[in-house]
PDB file with SEQRES, HELIX, SHEET and CRYST1 records, atoms N, CA, C and O in Angstrom:
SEQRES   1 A   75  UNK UNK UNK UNK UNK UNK UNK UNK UNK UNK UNK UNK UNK          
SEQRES   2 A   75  UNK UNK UNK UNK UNK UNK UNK UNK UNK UNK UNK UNK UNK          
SEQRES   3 A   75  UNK UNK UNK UNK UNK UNK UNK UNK UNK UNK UNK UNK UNK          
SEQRES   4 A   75  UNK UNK UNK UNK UNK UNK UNK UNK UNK UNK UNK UNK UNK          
SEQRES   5 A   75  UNK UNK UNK UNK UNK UNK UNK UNK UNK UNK UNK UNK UNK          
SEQRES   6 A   75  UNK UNK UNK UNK UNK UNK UNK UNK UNK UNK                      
HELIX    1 AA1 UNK A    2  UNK A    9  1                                   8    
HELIX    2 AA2 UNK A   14  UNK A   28  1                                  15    
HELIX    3 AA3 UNK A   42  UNK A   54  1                                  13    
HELIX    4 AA4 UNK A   66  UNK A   74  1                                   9    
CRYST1    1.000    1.000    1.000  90.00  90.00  90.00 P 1           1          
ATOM      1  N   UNK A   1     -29.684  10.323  12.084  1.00  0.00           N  
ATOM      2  CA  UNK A   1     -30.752  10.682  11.159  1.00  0.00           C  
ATOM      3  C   UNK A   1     -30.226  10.775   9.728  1.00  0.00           C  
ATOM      4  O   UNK A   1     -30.921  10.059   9.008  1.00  0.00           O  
ATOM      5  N   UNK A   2     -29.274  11.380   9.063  1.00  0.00           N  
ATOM      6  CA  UNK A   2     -28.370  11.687   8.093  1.00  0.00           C  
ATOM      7  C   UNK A   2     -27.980  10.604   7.660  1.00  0.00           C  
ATOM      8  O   UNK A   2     -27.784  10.631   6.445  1.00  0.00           O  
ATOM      9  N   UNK A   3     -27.658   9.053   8.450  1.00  0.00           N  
ATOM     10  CA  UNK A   3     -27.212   7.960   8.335  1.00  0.00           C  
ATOM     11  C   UNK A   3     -28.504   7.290   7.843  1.00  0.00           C  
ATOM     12  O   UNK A   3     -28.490   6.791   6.717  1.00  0.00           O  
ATOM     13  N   UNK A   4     -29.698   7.231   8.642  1.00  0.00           N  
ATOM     14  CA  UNK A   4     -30.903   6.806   7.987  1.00  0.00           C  
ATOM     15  C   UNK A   4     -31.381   7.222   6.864  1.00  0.00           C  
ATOM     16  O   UNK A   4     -31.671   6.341   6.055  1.00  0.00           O  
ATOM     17  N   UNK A   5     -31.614   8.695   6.459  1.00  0.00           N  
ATOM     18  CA  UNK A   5     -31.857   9.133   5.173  1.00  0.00           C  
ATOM     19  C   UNK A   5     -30.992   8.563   4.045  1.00  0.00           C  
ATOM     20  O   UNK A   5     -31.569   8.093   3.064  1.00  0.00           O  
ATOM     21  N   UNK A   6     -29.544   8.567   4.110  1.00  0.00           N  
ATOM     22  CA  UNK A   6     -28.974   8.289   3.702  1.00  0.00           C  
ATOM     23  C   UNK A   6     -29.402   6.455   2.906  1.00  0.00           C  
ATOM     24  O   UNK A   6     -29.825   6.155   1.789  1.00  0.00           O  
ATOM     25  N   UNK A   7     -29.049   5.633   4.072  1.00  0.00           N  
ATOM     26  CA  UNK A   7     -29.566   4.697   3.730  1.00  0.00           C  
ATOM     27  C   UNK A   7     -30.955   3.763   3.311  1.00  0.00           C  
ATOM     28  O   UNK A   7     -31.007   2.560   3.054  1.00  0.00           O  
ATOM     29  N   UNK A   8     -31.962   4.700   3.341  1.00  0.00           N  
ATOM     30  CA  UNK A   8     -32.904   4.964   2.984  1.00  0.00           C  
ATOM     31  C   UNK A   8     -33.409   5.071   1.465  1.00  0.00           C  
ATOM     32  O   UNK A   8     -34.220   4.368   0.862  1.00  0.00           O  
ATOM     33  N   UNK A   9     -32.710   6.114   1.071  1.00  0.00           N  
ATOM     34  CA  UNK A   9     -32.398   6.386  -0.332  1.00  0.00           C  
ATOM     35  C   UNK A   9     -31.578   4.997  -1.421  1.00  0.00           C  
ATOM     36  O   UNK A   9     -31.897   4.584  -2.536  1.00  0.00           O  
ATOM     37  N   UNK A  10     -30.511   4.615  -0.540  1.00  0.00           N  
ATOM     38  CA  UNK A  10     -30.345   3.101  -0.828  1.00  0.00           C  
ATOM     39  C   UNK A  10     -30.947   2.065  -0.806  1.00  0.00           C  
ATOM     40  O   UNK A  10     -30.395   1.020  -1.152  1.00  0.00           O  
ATOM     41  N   UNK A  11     -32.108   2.103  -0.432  1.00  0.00           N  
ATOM     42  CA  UNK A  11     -33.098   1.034  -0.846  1.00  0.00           C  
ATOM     43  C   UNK A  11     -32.860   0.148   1.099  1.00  0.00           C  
ATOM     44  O   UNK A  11     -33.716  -0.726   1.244  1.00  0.00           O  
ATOM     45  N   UNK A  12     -32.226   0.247   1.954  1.00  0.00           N  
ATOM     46  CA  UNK A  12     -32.037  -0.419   2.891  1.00  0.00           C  
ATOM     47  C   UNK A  12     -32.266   0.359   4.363  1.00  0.00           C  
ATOM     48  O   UNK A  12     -32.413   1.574   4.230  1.00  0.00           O  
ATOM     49  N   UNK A  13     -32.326  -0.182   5.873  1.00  0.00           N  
ATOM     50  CA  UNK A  13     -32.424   0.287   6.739  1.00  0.00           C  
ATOM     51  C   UNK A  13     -30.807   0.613   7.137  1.00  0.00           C  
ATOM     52  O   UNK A  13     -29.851   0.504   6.370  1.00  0.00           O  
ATOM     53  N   UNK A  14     -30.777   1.016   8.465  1.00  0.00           N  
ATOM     54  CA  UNK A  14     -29.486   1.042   9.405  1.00  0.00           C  
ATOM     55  C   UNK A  14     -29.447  -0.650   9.767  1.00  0.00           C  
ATOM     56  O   UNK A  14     -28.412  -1.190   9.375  1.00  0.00           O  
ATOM     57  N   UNK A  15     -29.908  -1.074  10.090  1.00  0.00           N  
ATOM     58  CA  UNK A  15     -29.603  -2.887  10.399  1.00  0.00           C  
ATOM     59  C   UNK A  15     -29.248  -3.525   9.068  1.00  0.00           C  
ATOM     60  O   UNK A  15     -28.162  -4.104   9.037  1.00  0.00           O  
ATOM     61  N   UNK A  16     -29.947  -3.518   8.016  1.00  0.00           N  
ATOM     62  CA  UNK A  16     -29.261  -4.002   6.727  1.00  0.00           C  
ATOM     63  C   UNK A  16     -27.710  -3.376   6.876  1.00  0.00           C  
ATOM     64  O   UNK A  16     -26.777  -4.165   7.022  1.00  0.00           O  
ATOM     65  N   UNK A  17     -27.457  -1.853   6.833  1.00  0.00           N  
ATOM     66  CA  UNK A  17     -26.312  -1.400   6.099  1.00  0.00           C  
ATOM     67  C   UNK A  17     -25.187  -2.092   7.240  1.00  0.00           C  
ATOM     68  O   UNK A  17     -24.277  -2.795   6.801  1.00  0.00           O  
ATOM     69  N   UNK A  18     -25.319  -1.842   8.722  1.00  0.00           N  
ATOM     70  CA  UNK A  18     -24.655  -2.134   9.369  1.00  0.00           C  
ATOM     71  C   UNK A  18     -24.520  -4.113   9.586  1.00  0.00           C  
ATOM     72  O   UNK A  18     -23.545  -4.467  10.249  1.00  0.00           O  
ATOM     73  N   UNK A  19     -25.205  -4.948   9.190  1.00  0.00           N  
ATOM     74  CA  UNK A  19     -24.994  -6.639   8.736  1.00  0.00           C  
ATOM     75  C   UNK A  19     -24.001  -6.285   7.572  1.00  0.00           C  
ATOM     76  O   UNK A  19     -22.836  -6.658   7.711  1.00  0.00           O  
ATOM     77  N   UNK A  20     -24.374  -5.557   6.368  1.00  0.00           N  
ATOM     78  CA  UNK A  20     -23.689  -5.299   5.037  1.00  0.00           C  
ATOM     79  C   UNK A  20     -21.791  -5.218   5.919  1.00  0.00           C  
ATOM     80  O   UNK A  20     -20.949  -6.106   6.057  1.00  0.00           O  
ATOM     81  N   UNK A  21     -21.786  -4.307   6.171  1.00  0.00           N  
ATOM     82  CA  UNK A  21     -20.519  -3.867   7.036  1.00  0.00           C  
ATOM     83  C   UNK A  21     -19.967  -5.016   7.743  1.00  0.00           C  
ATOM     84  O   UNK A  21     -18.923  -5.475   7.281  1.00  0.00           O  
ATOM     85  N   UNK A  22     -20.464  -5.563   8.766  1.00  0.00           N  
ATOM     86  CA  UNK A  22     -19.963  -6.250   9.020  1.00  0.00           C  
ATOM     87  C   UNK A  22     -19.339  -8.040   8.566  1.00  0.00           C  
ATOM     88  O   UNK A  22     -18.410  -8.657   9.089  1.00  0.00           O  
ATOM     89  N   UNK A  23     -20.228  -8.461   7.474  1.00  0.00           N  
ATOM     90  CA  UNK A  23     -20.155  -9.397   6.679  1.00  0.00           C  
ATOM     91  C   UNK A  23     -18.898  -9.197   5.834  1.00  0.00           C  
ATOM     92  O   UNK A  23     -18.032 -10.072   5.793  1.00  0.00           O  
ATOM     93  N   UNK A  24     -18.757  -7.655   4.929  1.00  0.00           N  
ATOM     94  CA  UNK A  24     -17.504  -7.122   4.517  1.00  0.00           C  
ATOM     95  C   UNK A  24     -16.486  -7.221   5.402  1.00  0.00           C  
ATOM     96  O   UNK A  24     -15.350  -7.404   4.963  1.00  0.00           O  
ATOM     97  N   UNK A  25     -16.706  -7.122   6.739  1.00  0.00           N  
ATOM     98  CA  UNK A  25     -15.264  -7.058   7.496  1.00  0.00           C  
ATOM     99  C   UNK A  25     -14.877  -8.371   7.610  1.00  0.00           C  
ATOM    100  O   UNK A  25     -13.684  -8.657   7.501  1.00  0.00           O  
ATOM    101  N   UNK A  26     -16.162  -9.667   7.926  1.00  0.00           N  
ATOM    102  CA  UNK A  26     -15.514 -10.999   7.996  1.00  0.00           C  
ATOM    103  C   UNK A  26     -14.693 -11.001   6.726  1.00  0.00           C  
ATOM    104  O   UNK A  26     -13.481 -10.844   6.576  1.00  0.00           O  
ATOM    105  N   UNK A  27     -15.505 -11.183   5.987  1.00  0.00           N  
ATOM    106  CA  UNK A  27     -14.986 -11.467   3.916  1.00  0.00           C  
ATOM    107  C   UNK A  27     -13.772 -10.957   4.086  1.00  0.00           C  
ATOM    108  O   UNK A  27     -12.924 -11.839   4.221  1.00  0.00           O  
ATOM    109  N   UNK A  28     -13.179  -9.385   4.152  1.00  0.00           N  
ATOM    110  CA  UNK A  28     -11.731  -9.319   3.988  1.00  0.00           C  
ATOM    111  C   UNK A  28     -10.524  -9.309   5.628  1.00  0.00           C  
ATOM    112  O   UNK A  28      -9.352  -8.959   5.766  1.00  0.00           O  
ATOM    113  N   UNK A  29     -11.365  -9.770   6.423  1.00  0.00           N  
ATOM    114  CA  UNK A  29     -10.909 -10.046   7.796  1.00  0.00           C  
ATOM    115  C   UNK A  29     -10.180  -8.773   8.339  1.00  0.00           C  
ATOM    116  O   UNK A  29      -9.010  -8.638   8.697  1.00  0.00           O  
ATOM    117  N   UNK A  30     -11.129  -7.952   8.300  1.00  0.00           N  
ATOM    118  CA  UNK A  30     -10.549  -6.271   8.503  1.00  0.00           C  
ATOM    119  C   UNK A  30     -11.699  -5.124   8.446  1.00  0.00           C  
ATOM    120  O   UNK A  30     -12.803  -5.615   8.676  1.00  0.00           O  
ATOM    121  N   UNK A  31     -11.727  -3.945   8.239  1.00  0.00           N  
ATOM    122  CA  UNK A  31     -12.476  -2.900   8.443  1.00  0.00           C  
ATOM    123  C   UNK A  31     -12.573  -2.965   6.749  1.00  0.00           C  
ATOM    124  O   UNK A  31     -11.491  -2.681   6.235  1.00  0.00           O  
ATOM    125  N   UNK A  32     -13.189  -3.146   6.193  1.00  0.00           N  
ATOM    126  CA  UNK A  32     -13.483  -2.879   4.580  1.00  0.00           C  
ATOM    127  C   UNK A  32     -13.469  -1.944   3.611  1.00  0.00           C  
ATOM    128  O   UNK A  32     -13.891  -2.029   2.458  1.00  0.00           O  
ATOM    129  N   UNK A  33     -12.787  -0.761   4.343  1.00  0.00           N  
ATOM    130  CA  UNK A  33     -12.360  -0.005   3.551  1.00  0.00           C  
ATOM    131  C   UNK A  33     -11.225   1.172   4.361  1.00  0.00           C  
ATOM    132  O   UNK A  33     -11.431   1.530   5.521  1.00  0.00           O  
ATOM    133  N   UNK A  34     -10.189   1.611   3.650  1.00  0.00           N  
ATOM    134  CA  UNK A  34      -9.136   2.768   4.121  1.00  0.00           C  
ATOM    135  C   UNK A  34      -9.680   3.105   5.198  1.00  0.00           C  
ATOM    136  O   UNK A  34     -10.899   3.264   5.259  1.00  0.00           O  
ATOM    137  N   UNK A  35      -8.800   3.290   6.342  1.00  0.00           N  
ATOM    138  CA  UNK A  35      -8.854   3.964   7.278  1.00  0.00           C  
ATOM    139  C   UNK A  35      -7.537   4.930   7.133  1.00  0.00           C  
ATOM    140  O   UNK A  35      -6.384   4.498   7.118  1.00  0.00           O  
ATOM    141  N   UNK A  36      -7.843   6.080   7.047  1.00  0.00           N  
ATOM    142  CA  UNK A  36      -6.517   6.741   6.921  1.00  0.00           C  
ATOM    143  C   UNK A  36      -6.633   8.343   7.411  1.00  0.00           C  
ATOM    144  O   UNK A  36      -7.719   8.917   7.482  1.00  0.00           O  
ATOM    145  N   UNK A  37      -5.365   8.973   7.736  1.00  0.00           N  
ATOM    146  CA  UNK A  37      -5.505  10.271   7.734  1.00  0.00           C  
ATOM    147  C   UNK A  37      -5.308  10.564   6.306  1.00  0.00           C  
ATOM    148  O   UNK A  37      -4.739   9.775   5.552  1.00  0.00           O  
ATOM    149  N   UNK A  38      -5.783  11.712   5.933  1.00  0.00           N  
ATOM    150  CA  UNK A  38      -4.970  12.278   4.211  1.00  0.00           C  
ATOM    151  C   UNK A  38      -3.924  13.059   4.597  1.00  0.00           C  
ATOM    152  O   UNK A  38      -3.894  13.469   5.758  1.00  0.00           O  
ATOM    153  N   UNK A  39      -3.390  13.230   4.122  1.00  0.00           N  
ATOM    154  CA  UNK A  39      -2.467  14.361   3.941  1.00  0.00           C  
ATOM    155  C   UNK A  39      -2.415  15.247   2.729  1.00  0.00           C  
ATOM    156  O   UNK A  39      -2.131  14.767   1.631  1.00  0.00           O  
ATOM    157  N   UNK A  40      -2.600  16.136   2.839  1.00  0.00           N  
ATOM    158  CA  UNK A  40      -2.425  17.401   2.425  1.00  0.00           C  
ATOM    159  C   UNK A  40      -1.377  17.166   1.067  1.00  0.00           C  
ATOM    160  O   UNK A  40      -0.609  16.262   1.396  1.00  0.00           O  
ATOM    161  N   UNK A  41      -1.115  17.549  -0.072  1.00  0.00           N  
ATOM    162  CA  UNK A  41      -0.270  17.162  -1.465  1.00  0.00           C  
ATOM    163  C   UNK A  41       0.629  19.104  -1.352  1.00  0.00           C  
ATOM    164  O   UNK A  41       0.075  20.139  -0.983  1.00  0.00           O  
ATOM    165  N   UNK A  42       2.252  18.902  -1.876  1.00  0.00           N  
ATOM    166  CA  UNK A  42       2.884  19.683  -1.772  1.00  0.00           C  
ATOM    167  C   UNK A  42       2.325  21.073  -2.434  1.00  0.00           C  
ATOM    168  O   UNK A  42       2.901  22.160  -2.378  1.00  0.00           O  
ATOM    169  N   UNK A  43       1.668  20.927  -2.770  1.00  0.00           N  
ATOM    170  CA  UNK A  43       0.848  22.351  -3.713  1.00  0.00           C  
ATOM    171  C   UNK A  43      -0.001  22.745  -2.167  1.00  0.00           C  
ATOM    172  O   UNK A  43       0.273  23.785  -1.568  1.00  0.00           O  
ATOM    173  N   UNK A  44      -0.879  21.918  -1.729  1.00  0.00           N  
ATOM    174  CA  UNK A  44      -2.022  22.542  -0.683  1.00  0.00           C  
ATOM    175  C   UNK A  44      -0.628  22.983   0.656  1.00  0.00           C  
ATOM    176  O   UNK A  44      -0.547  24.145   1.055  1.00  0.00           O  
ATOM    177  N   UNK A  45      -0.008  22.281   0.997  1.00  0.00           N  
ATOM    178  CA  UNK A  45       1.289  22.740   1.884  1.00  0.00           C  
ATOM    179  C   UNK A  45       1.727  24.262   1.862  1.00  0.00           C  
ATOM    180  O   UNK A  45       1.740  25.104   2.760  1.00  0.00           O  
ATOM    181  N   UNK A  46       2.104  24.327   0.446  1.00  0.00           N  
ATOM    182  CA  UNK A  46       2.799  25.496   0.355  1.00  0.00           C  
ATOM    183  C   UNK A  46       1.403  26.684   0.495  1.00  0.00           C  
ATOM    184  O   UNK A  46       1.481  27.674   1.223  1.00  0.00           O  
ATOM    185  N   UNK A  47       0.325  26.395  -0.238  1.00  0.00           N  
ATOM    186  CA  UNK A  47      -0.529  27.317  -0.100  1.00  0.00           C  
ATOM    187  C   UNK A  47      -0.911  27.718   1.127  1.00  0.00           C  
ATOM    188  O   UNK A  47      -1.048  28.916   1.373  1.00  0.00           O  
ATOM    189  N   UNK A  48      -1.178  26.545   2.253  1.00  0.00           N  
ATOM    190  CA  UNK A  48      -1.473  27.040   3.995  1.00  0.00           C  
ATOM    191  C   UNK A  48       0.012  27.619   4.422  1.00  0.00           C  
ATOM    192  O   UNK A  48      -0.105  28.445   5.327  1.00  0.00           O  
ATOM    193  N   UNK A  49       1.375  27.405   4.014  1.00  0.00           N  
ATOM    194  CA  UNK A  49       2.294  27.838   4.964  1.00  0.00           C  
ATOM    195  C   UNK A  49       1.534  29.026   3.830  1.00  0.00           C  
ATOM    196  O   UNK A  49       0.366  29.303   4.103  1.00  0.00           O  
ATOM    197  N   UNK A  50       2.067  29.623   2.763  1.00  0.00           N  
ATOM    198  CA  UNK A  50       1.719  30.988   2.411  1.00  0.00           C  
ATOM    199  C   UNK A  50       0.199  32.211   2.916  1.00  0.00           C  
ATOM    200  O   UNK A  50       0.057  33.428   3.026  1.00  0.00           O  
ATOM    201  N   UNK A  51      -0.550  31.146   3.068  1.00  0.00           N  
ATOM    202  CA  UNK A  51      -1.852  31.812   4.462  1.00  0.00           C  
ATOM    203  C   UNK A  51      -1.414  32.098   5.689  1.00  0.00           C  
ATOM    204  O   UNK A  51      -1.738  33.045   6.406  1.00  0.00           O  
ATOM    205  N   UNK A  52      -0.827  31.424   5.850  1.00  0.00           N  
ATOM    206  CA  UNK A  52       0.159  31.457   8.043  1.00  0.00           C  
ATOM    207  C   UNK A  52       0.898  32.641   7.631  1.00  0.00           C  
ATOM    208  O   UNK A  52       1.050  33.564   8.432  1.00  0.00           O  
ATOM    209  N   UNK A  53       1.436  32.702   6.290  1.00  0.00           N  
ATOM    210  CA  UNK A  53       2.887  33.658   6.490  1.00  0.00           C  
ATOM    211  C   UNK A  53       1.902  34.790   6.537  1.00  0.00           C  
ATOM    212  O   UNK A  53       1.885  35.491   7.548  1.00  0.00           O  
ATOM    213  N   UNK A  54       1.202  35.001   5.691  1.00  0.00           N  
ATOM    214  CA  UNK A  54       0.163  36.169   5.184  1.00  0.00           C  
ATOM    215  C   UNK A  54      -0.483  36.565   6.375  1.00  0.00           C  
ATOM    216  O   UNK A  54      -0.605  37.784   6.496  1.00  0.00           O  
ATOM    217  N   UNK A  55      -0.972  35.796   7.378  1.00  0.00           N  
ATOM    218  CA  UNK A  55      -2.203  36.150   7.994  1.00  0.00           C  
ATOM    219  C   UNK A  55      -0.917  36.709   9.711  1.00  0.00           C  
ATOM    220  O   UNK A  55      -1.290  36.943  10.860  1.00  0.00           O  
ATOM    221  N   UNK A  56       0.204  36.730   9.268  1.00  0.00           N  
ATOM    222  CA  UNK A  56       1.052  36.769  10.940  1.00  0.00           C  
ATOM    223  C   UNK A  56       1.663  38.398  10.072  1.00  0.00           C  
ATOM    224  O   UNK A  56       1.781  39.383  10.801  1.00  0.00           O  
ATOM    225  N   UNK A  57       1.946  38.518   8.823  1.00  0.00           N  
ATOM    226  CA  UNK A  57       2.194  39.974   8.422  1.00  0.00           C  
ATOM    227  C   UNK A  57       1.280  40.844   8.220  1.00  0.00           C  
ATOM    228  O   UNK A  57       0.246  40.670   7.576  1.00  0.00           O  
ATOM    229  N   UNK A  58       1.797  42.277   9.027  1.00  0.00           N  
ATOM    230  CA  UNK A  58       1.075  43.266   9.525  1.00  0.00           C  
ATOM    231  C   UNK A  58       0.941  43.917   8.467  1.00  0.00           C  
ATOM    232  O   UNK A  58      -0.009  44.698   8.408  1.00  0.00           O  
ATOM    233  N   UNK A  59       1.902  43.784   7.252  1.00  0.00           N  
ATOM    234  CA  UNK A  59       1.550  44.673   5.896  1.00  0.00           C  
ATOM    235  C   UNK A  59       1.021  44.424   5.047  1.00  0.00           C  
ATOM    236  O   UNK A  59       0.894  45.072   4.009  1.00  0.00           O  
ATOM    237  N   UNK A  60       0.433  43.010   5.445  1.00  0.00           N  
ATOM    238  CA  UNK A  60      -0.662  42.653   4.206  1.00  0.00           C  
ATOM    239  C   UNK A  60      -1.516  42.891   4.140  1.00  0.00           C  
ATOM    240  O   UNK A  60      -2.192  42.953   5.167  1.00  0.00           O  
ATOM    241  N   UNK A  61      -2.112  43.209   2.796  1.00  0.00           N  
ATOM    242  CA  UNK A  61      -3.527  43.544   2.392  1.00  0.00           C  
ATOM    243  C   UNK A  61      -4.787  42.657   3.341  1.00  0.00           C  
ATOM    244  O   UNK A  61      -4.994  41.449   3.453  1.00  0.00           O  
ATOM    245  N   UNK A  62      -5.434  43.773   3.891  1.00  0.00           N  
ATOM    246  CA  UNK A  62      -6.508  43.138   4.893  1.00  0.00           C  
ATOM    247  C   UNK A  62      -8.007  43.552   3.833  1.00  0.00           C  
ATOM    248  O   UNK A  62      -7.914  44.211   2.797  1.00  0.00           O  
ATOM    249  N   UNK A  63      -9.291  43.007   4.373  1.00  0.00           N  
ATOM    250  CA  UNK A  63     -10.554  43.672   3.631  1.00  0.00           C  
ATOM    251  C   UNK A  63     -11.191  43.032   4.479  1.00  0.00           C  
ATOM    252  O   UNK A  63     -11.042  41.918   4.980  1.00  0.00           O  
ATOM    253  N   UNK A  64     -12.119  44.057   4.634  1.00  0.00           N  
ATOM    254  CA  UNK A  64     -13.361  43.606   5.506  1.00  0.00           C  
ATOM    255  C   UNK A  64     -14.366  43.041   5.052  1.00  0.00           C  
ATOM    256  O   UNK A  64     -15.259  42.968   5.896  1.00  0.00           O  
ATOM    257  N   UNK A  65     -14.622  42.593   4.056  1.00  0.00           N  
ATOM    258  CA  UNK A  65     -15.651  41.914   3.555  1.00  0.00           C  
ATOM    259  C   UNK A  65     -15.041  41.096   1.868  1.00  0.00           C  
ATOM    260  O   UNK A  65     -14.027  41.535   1.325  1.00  0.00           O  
ATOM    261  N   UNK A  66     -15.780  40.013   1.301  1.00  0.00           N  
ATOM    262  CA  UNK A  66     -15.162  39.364   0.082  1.00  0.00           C  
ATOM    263  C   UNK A  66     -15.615  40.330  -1.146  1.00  0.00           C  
ATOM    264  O   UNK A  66     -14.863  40.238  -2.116  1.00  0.00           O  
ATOM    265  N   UNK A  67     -16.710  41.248  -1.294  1.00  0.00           N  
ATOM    266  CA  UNK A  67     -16.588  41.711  -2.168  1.00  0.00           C  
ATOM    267  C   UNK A  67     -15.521  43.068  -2.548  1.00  0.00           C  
ATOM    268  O   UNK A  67     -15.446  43.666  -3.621  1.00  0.00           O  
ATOM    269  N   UNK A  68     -14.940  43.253  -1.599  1.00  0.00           N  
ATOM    270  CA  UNK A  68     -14.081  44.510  -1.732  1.00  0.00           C  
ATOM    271  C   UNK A  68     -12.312  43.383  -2.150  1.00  0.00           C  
ATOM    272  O   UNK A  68     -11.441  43.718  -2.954  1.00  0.00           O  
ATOM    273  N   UNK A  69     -12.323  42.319  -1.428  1.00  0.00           N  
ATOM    274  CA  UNK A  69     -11.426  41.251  -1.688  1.00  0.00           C  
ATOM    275  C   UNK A  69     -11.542  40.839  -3.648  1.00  0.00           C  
ATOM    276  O   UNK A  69     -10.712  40.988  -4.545  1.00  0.00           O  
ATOM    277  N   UNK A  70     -12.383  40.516  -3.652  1.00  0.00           N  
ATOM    278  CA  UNK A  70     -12.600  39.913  -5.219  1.00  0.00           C  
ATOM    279  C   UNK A  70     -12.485  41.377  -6.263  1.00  0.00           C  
ATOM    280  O   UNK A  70     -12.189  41.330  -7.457  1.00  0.00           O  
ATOM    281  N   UNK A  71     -12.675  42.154  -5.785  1.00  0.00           N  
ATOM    282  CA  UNK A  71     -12.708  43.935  -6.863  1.00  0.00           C  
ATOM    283  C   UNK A  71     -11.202  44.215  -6.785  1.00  0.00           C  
ATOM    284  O   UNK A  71     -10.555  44.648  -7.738  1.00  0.00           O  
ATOM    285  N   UNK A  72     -10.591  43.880  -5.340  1.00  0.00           N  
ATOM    286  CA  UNK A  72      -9.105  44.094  -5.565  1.00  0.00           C  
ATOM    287  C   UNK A  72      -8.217  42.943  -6.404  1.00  0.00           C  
ATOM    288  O   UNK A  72      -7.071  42.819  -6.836  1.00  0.00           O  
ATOM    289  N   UNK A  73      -9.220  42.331  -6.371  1.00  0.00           N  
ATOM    290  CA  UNK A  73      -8.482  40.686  -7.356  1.00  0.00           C  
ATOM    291  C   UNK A  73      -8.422  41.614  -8.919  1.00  0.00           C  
ATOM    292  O   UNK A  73      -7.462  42.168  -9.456  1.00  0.00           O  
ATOM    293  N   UNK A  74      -9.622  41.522  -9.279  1.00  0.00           N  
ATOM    294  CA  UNK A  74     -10.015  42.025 -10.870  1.00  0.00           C  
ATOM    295  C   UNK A  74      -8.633  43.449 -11.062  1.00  0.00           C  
ATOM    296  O   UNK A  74      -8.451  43.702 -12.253  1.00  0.00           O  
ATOM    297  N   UNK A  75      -7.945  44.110 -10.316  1.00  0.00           N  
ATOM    298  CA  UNK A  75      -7.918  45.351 -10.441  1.00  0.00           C  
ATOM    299  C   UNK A  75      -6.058  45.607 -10.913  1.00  0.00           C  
ATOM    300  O   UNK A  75      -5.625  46.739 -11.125  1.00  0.00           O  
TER     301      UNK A  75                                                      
END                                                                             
């Protein structure tokens, strides 16, 4: 459904977009665009190991809700 709306809004059906697709895959004799995992950049790395470290220590600051979290930010 999300795929139809979608293409919808593009001026085309699901049978147009999916001919479109596949015509692209003859043309570059492949899937027509990246297939890839991402990976994560050394800044987002260090920030999840520093969440893992945080969230396995028992002396870290806990809060039960984000607004008591964000008041201890400001403070």
């Amino acid at each position: 459904k999300q795929c139809e709306d979608l293409y919808n809004e593009l001026g085309m059906n699901l049978t147009t977009a999916i001919n479109i697709f596949l015509r692209q895959s003859l043309r570059v004799g492949g899937i027509p665009f990246d297939v890839r995992i991402d990976q994560p950049n050394k800044e987002t790395i260090a920030a999840m190991l520093e969440a893992e470290g945080l969230a396995k220590d028992p002396n870290a600051k806990r809060y039960s809700d984000v607004d008591k979290a964000l008041t201890a930010l400001k403070e």
